[in-house]
C-alpha positions in Angstrom: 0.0 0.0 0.0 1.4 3.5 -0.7 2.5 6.0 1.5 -0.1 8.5 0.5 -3.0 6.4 0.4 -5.0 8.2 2.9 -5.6 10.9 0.6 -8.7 10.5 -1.3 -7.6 12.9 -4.2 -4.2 13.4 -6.6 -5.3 16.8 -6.5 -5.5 16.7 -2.1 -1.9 14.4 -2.5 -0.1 16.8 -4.3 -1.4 20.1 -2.2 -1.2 18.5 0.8 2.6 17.7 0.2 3.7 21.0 -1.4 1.7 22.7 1.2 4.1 20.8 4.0 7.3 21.4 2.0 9.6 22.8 3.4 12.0 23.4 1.1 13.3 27.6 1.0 11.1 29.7 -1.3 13.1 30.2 -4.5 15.2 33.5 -3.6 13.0 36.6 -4.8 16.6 38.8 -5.6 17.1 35.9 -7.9 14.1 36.3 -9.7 14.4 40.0 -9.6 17.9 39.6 -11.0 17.3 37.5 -13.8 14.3 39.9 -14.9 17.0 42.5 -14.9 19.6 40.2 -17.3 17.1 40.0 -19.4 17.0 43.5 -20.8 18.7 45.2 -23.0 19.7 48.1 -21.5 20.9 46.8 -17.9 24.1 47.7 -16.8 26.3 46.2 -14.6 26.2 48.8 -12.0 22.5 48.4 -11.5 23.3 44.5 -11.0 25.9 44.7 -8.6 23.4 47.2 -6.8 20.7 44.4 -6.2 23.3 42.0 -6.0 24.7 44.0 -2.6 21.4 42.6 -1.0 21.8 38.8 -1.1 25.5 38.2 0.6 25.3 34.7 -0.5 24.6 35.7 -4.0 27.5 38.0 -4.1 30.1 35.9 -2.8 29.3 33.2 -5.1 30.0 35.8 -8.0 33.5 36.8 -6.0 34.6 33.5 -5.5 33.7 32.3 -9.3 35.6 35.6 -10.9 38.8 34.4 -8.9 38.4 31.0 -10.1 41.7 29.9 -12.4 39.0 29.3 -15.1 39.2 32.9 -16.2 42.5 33.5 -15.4 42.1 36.7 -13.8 44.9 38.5 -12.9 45.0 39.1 -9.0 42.2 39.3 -6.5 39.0 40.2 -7.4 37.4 42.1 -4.6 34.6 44.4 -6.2 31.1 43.3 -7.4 31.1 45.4 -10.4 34.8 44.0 -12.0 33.6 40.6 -10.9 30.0 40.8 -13.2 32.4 42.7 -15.9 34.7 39.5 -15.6 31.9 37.4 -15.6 29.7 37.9 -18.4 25.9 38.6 -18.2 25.5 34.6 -19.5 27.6 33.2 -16.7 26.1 36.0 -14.0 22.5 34.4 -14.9 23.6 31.1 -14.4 25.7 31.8 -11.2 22.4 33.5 -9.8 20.6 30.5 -10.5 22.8 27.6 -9.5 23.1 29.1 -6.0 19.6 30.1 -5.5 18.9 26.5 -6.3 21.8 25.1 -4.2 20.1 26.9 -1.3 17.1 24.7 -1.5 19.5 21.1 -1.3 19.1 19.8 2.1 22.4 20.1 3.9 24.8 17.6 5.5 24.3 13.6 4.3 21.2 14.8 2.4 23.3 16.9 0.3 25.7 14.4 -0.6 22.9 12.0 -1.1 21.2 14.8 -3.8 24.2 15.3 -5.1 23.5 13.6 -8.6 20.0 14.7 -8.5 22.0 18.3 -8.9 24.3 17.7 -11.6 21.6 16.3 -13.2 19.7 19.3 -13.5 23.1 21.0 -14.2 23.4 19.4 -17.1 20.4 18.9 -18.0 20.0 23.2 -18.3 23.6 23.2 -19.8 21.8 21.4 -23.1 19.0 23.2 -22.9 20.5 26.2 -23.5 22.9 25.3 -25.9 19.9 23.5 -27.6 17.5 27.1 -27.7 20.3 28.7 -29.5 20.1 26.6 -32.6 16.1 26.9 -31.9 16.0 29.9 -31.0 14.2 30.4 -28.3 14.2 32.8 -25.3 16.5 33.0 -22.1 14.1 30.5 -19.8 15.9 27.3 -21.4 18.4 27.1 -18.8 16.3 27.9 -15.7 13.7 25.8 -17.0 16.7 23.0 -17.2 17.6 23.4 -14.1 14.3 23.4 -12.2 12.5 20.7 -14.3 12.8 18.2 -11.5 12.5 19.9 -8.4 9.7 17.8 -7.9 12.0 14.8 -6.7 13.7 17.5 -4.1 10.3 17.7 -2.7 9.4 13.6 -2.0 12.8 13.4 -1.1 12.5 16.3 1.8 9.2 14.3 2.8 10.0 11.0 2.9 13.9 10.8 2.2 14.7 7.2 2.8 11.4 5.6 1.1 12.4 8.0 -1.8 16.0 7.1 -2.1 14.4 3.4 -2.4 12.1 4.2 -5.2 14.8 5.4 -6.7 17.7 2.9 -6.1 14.6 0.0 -7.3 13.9 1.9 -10.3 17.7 1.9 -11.5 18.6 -1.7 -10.3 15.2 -3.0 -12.0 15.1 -0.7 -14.5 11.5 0.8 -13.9 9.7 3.7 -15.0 10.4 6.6 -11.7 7.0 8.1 -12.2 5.3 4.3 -12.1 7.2 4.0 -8.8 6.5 7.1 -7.3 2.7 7.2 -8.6 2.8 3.4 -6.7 4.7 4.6 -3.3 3.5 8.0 -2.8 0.4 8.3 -4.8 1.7 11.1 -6.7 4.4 11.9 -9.3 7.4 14.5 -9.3 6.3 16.3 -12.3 2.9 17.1 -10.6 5.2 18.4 -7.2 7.2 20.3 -9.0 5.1 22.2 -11.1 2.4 22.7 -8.1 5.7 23.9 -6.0 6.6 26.4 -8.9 3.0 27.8 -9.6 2.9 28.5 -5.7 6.5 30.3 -5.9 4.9 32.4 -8.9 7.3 31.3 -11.4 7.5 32.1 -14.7 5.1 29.8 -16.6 8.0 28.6 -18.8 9.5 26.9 -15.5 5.9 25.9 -14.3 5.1 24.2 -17.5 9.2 22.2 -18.6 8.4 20.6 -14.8 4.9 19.2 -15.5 5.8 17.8 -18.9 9.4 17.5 -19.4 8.8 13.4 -19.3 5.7 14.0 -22.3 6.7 17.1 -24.2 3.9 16.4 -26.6 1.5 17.3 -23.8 3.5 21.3 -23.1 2.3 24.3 -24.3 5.6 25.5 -24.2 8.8 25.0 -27.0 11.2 25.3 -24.0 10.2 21.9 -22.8 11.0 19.8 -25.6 14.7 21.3 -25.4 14.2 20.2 -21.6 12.9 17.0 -22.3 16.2 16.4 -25.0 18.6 17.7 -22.7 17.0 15.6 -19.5 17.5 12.3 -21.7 21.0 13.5 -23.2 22.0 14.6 -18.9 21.2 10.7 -17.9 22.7 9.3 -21.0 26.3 10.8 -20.6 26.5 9.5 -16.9 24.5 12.6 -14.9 21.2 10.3 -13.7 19.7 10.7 -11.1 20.7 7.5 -10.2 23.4 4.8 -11.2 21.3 3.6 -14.6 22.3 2.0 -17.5 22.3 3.7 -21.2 19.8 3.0 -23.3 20.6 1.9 -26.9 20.8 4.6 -29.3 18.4 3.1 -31.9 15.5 3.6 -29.2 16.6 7.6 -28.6 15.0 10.3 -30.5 17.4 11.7 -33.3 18.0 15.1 -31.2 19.5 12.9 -28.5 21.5 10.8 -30.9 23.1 13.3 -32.6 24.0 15.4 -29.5 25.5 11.8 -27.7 27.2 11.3 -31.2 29.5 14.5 -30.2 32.0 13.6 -28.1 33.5 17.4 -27.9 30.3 18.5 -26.9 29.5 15.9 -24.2 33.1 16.9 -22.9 32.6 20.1 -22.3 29.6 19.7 -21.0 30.9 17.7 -18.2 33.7 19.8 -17.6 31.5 22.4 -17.2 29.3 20.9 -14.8 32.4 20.2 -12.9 33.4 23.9 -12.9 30.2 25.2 -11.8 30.3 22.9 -9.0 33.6 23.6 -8.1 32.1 27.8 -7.4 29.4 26.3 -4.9 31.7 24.6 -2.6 
Protein backbone atom coordinates (compact mmCIF):
# COMPACT_ATOMS: atom_id res chain seq x y z
CA UNK A 1 0.00 0.00 0.00
CA UNK A 2 1.42 3.49 -0.71
CA UNK A 3 2.51 5.98 1.49
CA UNK A 4 -0.09 8.55 0.49
CA UNK A 5 -2.98 6.44 0.38
CA UNK A 6 -4.99 8.15 2.91
CA UNK A 7 -5.65 10.90 0.63
CA UNK A 8 -8.75 10.49 -1.26
CA UNK A 9 -7.58 12.89 -4.20
CA UNK A 10 -4.21 13.39 -6.58
CA UNK A 11 -5.25 16.78 -6.52
CA UNK A 12 -5.51 16.65 -2.10
CA UNK A 13 -1.89 14.42 -2.47
CA UNK A 14 -0.14 16.85 -4.28
CA UNK A 15 -1.38 20.07 -2.22
CA UNK A 16 -1.20 18.53 0.79
CA UNK A 17 2.57 17.74 0.17
CA UNK A 18 3.67 20.99 -1.37
CA UNK A 19 1.73 22.72 1.20
CA UNK A 20 4.15 20.80 4.00
CA UNK A 21 7.27 21.41 2.04
CA UNK A 22 9.64 22.80 3.45
CA UNK A 23 11.99 23.36 1.14
CA UNK A 24 13.35 27.59 1.01
CA UNK A 25 11.07 29.72 -1.25
CA UNK A 26 13.10 30.21 -4.50
CA UNK A 27 15.23 33.51 -3.64
CA UNK A 28 13.01 36.56 -4.83
CA UNK A 29 16.65 38.76 -5.65
CA UNK A 30 17.12 35.94 -7.94
CA UNK A 31 14.14 36.34 -9.71
CA UNK A 32 14.40 39.99 -9.55
CA UNK A 33 17.91 39.64 -11.00
CA UNK A 34 17.32 37.46 -13.77
CA UNK A 35 14.32 39.88 -14.85
CA UNK A 36 17.04 42.47 -14.91
CA UNK A 37 19.59 40.24 -17.30
CA UNK A 38 17.10 39.98 -19.40
CA UNK A 39 16.95 43.50 -20.82
CA UNK A 40 18.67 45.17 -23.05
CA UNK A 41 19.71 48.10 -21.55
CA UNK A 42 20.91 46.80 -17.89
CA UNK A 43 24.13 47.74 -16.77
CA UNK A 44 26.32 46.23 -14.62
CA UNK A 45 26.19 48.81 -11.98
CA UNK A 46 22.47 48.36 -11.46
CA UNK A 47 23.35 44.50 -10.96
CA UNK A 48 25.89 44.74 -8.64
CA UNK A 49 23.37 47.16 -6.77
CA UNK A 50 20.75 44.44 -6.21
CA UNK A 51 23.30 42.02 -6.05
CA UNK A 52 24.66 43.95 -2.56
CA UNK A 53 21.42 42.58 -1.04
CA UNK A 54 21.75 38.84 -1.11
CA UNK A 55 25.51 38.18 0.59
CA UNK A 56 25.28 34.68 -0.46
CA UNK A 57 24.64 35.71 -4.00
CA UNK A 58 27.53 37.99 -4.10
CA UNK A 59 30.12 35.90 -2.82
CA UNK A 60 29.34 33.24 -5.05
CA UNK A 61 29.97 35.78 -8.01
CA UNK A 62 33.54 36.82 -5.99
CA UNK A 63 34.56 33.51 -5.46
CA UNK A 64 33.72 32.32 -9.31
CA UNK A 65 35.57 35.61 -10.88
CA UNK A 66 38.77 34.39 -8.95
CA UNK A 67 38.41 30.97 -10.06
CA UNK A 68 41.71 29.87 -12.37
CA UNK A 69 38.96 29.35 -15.06
CA UNK A 70 39.18 32.90 -16.18
CA UNK A 71 42.53 33.46 -15.35
CA UNK A 72 42.13 36.75 -13.77
CA UNK A 73 44.94 38.47 -12.88
CA UNK A 74 45.02 39.14 -9.05
CA UNK A 75 42.22 39.35 -6.52
CA UNK A 76 39.01 40.18 -7.38
CA UNK A 77 37.44 42.09 -4.56
CA UNK A 78 34.63 44.39 -6.18
CA UNK A 79 31.10 43.32 -7.43
CA UNK A 80 31.06 45.36 -10.37
CA UNK A 81 34.78 43.99 -11.98
CA UNK A 82 33.56 40.55 -10.86
CA UNK A 83 29.98 40.80 -13.22
CA UNK A 84 32.41 42.70 -15.88
CA UNK A 85 34.72 39.53 -15.57
CA UNK A 86 31.94 37.39 -15.56
CA UNK A 87 29.69 37.90 -18.38
CA UNK A 88 25.88 38.61 -18.15
CA UNK A 89 25.46 34.64 -19.48
CA UNK A 90 27.63 33.22 -16.71
CA UNK A 91 26.13 36.01 -13.97
CA UNK A 92 22.54 34.43 -14.92
CA UNK A 93 23.60 31.12 -14.38
CA UNK A 94 25.75 31.75 -11.19
CA UNK A 95 22.45 33.51 -9.76
CA UNK A 96 20.65 30.46 -10.48
CA UNK A 97 22.77 27.58 -9.45
CA UNK A 98 23.11 29.15 -6.04
CA UNK A 99 19.62 30.07 -5.52
CA UNK A 100 18.85 26.50 -6.27
CA UNK A 101 21.80 25.08 -4.16
CA UNK A 102 20.15 26.92 -1.31
CA UNK A 103 17.11 24.70 -1.54
CA UNK A 104 19.47 21.07 -1.29
CA UNK A 105 19.13 19.76 2.07
CA UNK A 106 22.40 20.12 3.85
CA UNK A 107 24.81 17.59 5.52
CA UNK A 108 24.27 13.62 4.33
CA UNK A 109 21.20 14.84 2.36
CA UNK A 110 23.32 16.87 0.29
CA UNK A 111 25.73 14.35 -0.56
CA UNK A 112 22.95 11.96 -1.07
CA UNK A 113 21.19 14.84 -3.79
CA UNK A 114 24.18 15.26 -5.12
CA UNK A 115 23.48 13.61 -8.58
CA UNK A 116 20.00 14.71 -8.46
CA UNK A 117 22.00 18.29 -8.95
CA UNK A 118 24.26 17.69 -11.58
CA UNK A 119 21.58 16.29 -13.20
CA UNK A 120 19.74 19.26 -13.48
CA UNK A 121 23.11 20.96 -14.18
CA UNK A 122 23.39 19.37 -17.09
CA UNK A 123 20.39 18.88 -17.98
CA UNK A 124 20.03 23.23 -18.32
CA UNK A 125 23.59 23.21 -19.80
CA UNK A 126 21.78 21.43 -23.09
CA UNK A 127 19.00 23.24 -22.86
CA UNK A 128 20.53 26.17 -23.45
CA UNK A 129 22.91 25.34 -25.89
CA UNK A 130 19.90 23.50 -27.64
CA UNK A 131 17.54 27.14 -27.71
CA UNK A 132 20.27 28.66 -29.52
CA UNK A 133 20.08 26.60 -32.58
CA UNK A 134 16.09 26.88 -31.85
CA UNK A 135 16.03 29.93 -30.99
CA UNK A 136 14.16 30.35 -28.26
CA UNK A 137 14.19 32.76 -25.34
CA UNK A 138 16.46 33.00 -22.10
CA UNK A 139 14.11 30.53 -19.81
CA UNK A 140 15.94 27.25 -21.36
CA UNK A 141 18.44 27.09 -18.81
CA UNK A 142 16.30 27.89 -15.74
CA UNK A 143 13.71 25.75 -16.97
CA UNK A 144 16.68 22.97 -17.21
CA UNK A 145 17.62 23.41 -14.12
CA UNK A 146 14.33 23.45 -12.24
CA UNK A 147 12.53 20.71 -14.26
CA UNK A 148 12.84 18.16 -11.52
CA UNK A 149 12.50 19.95 -8.36
CA UNK A 150 9.74 17.83 -7.94
CA UNK A 151 11.98 14.79 -6.68
CA UNK A 152 13.67 17.50 -4.10
CA UNK A 153 10.28 17.66 -2.67
CA UNK A 154 9.37 13.57 -2.00
CA UNK A 155 12.81 13.36 -1.06
CA UNK A 156 12.48 16.33 1.77
CA UNK A 157 9.21 14.26 2.82
CA UNK A 158 9.95 11.04 2.89
CA UNK A 159 13.94 10.84 2.24
CA UNK A 160 14.68 7.16 2.80
CA UNK A 161 11.38 5.65 1.10
CA UNK A 162 12.42 8.01 -1.75
CA UNK A 163 16.00 7.15 -2.08
CA UNK A 164 14.43 3.42 -2.36
CA UNK A 165 12.08 4.15 -5.19
CA UNK A 166 14.85 5.38 -6.72
CA UNK A 167 17.67 2.90 -6.10
CA UNK A 168 14.61 -0.03 -7.32
CA UNK A 169 13.86 1.92 -10.25
CA UNK A 170 17.73 1.95 -11.46
CA UNK A 171 18.57 -1.66 -10.33
CA UNK A 172 15.20 -2.96 -11.99
CA UNK A 173 15.08 -0.75 -14.54
CA UNK A 174 11.49 0.76 -13.93
CA UNK A 175 9.69 3.68 -15.00
CA UNK A 176 10.39 6.55 -11.69
CA UNK A 177 7.04 8.13 -12.22
CA UNK A 178 5.26 4.31 -12.15
CA UNK A 179 7.19 4.04 -8.82
CA UNK A 180 6.48 7.06 -7.26
CA UNK A 181 2.75 7.20 -8.64
CA UNK A 182 2.76 3.41 -6.68
CA UNK A 183 4.66 4.57 -3.28
CA UNK A 184 3.48 8.01 -2.83
CA UNK A 185 0.36 8.30 -4.75
CA UNK A 186 1.65 11.08 -6.68
CA UNK A 187 4.42 11.95 -9.28
CA UNK A 188 7.41 14.51 -9.30
CA UNK A 189 6.27 16.33 -12.35
CA UNK A 190 2.91 17.14 -10.60
CA UNK A 191 5.20 18.43 -7.24
CA UNK A 192 7.21 20.25 -9.03
CA UNK A 193 5.06 22.18 -11.12
CA UNK A 194 2.45 22.66 -8.15
CA UNK A 195 5.68 23.95 -5.99
CA UNK A 196 6.63 26.42 -8.91
CA UNK A 197 2.95 27.76 -9.63
CA UNK A 198 2.86 28.46 -5.72
CA UNK A 199 6.51 30.31 -5.94
CA UNK A 200 4.88 32.40 -8.87
CA UNK A 201 7.29 31.33 -11.39
CA UNK A 202 7.49 32.10 -14.70
CA UNK A 203 5.14 29.80 -16.60
CA UNK A 204 8.00 28.57 -18.84
CA UNK A 205 9.46 26.91 -15.48
CA UNK A 206 5.90 25.93 -14.27
CA UNK A 207 5.13 24.20 -17.51
CA UNK A 208 9.18 22.20 -18.57
CA UNK A 209 8.41 20.60 -14.79
CA UNK A 210 4.94 19.20 -15.54
CA UNK A 211 5.84 17.82 -18.94
CA UNK A 212 9.38 17.50 -19.37
CA UNK A 213 8.81 13.42 -19.27
CA UNK A 214 5.71 14.01 -22.32
CA UNK A 215 6.71 17.09 -24.22
CA UNK A 216 3.92 16.42 -26.62
CA UNK A 217 1.51 17.34 -23.76
CA UNK A 218 3.47 21.27 -23.10
CA UNK A 219 2.32 24.34 -24.26
CA UNK A 220 5.56 25.47 -24.24
CA UNK A 221 8.85 25.00 -26.97
CA UNK A 222 11.16 25.31 -24.04
CA UNK A 223 10.23 21.95 -22.79
CA UNK A 224 10.95 19.84 -25.62
CA UNK A 225 14.72 21.27 -25.35
CA UNK A 226 14.19 20.22 -21.64
CA UNK A 227 12.86 16.96 -22.27
CA UNK A 228 16.19 16.43 -24.97
CA UNK A 229 18.59 17.72 -22.69
CA UNK A 230 16.97 15.58 -19.49
CA UNK A 231 17.50 12.25 -21.72
CA UNK A 232 21.02 13.51 -23.21
CA UNK A 233 21.97 14.64 -18.93
CA UNK A 234 21.24 10.72 -17.91
CA UNK A 235 22.67 9.28 -21.00
CA UNK A 236 26.31 10.81 -20.56
CA UNK A 237 26.54 9.53 -16.89
CA UNK A 238 24.53 12.61 -14.92
CA UNK A 239 21.18 10.35 -13.74
CA UNK A 240 19.65 10.69 -11.13
CA UNK A 241 20.74 7.50 -10.20
CA UNK A 242 23.37 4.78 -11.19
CA UNK A 243 21.29 3.63 -14.61
CA UNK A 244 22.32 2.02 -17.54
CA UNK A 245 22.29 3.71 -21.18
CA UNK A 246 19.80 2.98 -23.29
CA UNK A 247 20.56 1.87 -26.91
CA UNK A 248 20.76 4.63 -29.34
CA UNK A 249 18.42 3.07 -31.89
CA UNK A 250 15.48 3.56 -29.16
CA UNK A 251 16.57 7.57 -28.62
CA UNK A 252 15.00 10.26 -30.48
CA UNK A 253 17.35 11.67 -33.33
CA UNK A 254 17.99 15.10 -31.24
CA UNK A 255 19.52 12.86 -28.45
CA UNK A 256 21.47 10.75 -30.86
CA UNK A 257 23.12 13.33 -32.60
CA UNK A 258 23.99 15.41 -29.50
CA UNK A 259 25.50 11.77 -27.65
CA UNK A 260 27.21 11.33 -31.20
CA UNK A 261 29.49 14.54 -30.15
CA UNK A 262 32.04 13.65 -28.09
CA UNK A 263 33.48 17.39 -27.93
CA UNK A 264 30.26 18.46 -26.86
CA UNK A 265 29.46 15.89 -24.21
CA UNK A 266 33.07 16.92 -22.88
CA UNK A 267 32.61 20.07 -22.34
CA UNK A 268 29.59 19.73 -20.96
CA UNK A 269 30.95 17.71 -18.16
CA UNK A 270 33.69 19.77 -17.57
CA UNK A 271 31.46 22.35 -17.22
CA UNK A 272 29.34 20.86 -14.78
CA UNK A 273 32.35 20.22 -12.89
CA UNK A 274 33.38 23.93 -12.85
CA UNK A 275 30.21 25.21 -11.84
CA UNK A 276 30.32 22.86 -8.99
CA UNK A 277 33.57 23.59 -8.07
CA UNK A 278 32.11 27.78 -7.43
CA UNK A 279 29.38 26.30 -4.92
CA UNK A 280 31.69 24.60 -2.58
Amino acid sequence: MGIATSLTTNEERVTNLVAGCKLPTFPSVALRLMQLISQDAVSYEQLGSLLRTDAALSATMLRAANSPLFGTLGEIRSIPIALLTLGMDRVGMLILNTAMWRMVPGGRGRQTMRPWWRHNLATALISKRLSYKNMVDEYSYMCGLTHSIGQLVLFEAFPIQYGQVLTQAAEQGLNVLDLERESFGVEHCELGAALLKKWAIPGEMVDAAAHHHDPDNSKSPITRLVSIGCSVATQIGFAVTPAQPKPLEGLPLEVQEILGNEKLRQEIAERVEAMEWTLN
